[in-house]
Structures are given as structure tokens and as C-alpha cells.
C-alpha distance (Angstrom), angle and dihedral (degrees) to the residues before:
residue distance angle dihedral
X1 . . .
X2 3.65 . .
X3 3.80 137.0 .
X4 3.83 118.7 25.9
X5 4.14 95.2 -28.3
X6 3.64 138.5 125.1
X7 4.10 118.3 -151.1
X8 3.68 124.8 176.7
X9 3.85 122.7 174.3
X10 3.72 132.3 -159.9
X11 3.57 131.5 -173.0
X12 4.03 94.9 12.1
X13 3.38 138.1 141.2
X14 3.95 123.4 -139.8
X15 4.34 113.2 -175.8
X16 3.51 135.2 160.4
X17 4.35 92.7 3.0
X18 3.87 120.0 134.9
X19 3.72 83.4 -131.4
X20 3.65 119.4 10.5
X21 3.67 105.4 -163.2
X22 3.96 116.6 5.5
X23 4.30 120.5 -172.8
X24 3.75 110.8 -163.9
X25 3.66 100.1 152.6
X26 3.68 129.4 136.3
X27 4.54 93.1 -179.7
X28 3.70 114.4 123.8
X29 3.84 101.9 -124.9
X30 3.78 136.6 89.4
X31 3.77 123.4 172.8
X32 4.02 98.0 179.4
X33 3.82 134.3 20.5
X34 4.36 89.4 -165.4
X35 3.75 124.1 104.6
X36 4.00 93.9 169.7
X37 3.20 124.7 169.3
X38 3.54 110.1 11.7
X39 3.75 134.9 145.5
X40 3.65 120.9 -148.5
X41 4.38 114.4 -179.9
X42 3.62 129.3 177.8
X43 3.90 99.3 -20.6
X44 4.01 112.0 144.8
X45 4.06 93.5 -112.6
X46 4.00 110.2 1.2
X47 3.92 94.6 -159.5
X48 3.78 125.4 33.2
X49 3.84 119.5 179.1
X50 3.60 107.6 175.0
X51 4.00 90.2 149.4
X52 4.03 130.8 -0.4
X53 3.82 118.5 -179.7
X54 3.42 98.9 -133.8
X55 3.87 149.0 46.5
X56 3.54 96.3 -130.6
X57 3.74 115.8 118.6
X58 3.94 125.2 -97.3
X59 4.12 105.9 -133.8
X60 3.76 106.1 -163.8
X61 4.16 94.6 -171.5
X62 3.86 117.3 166.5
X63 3.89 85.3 6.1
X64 3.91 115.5 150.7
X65 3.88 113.7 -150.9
X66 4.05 102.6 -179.2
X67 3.72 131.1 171.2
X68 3.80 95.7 -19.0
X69 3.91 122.2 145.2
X70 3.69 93.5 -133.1
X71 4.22 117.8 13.8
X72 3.54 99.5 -172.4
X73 4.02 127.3 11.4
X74 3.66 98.8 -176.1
X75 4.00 90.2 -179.0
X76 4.01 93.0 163.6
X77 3.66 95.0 44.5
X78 3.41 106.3 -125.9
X79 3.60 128.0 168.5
X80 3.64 109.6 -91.0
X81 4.06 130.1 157.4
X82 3.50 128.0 -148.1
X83 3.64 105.6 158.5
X84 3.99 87.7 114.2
X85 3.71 90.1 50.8
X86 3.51 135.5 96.1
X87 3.72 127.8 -107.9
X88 4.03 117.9 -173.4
């Protein structure tokens, strides 16, 4: 995401990317802090967070972060909790 929007994904599966989901979004809106569920395999960095809109809390439940060179690059700091997620 780039610009002014807000993404969230559920359910999805991210493999073989050079970055598998990248925020660099400086909008004002958020409509869900959840990214359940989600598989991300062998991408280069799975999570990239140069710039998220908000303050509200990233919940990575049920995610799968496998064989990636980076999992999460949190770059902006923002709040994000994986302690239900899964780390192989």
C-alpha cells in the first residue's frame, strides 16, 4: 500500500516475493487492525512497515512466517503483536 490507503488481508498466502506485504502509507484511515490467518513462505522480507497511518495495533493471529530472510521489518515502529503467530 502506498499513498493515503489502508489494506488488510486475511487468509492469504505470500511465497517466493522480494517483499510480501509492504505498508508505506501516510492516509488517515484504518478499518481493521487483523491480519489472521495468513501464510507468508520464502519471500525476501515477509512484512515491511516503512509507514502505517495509524496507531492502532497490527494482530498477526494464525499468521505463518516460514523460511523468509526477514519476517517482520517494522522500520516505523509501530505497534504490532505477534505473540499468536507462528515463527518457523
Amino acid at each position: 500500500t502506498q499513498g493515503g490507503a489502508w489494506v488488510n488481508v486475511t487468509e492469504c498466502t505470500f511465497t517466493d516475493n522480494e517483499v510480501g506485504l509492504f505498508y508505506n502509507s501516510t492516509g488517515q484511515s484504518a478499518t481493521d487492525d487483523r491480519y489472521f490467518d495468513n501464510t507468508f513462505t520464502d519471500n525476501g522480507t515477509a512484512v515491511l512497515l516503512m509507514n502505517v497511518p495509524t496507531d492502532l495495533t497490527l494482530y498477526f493471529d494464525g499468521t505463518t512466517f516460514s523460511g523468509n530472510g526477514t519476517d517482520i521489518d517494522n522500520q516505523c515502529g509501530h505497534p504490532i503483536d505477534t505473540s499468536n503467530a507462528i515463527f518457523e
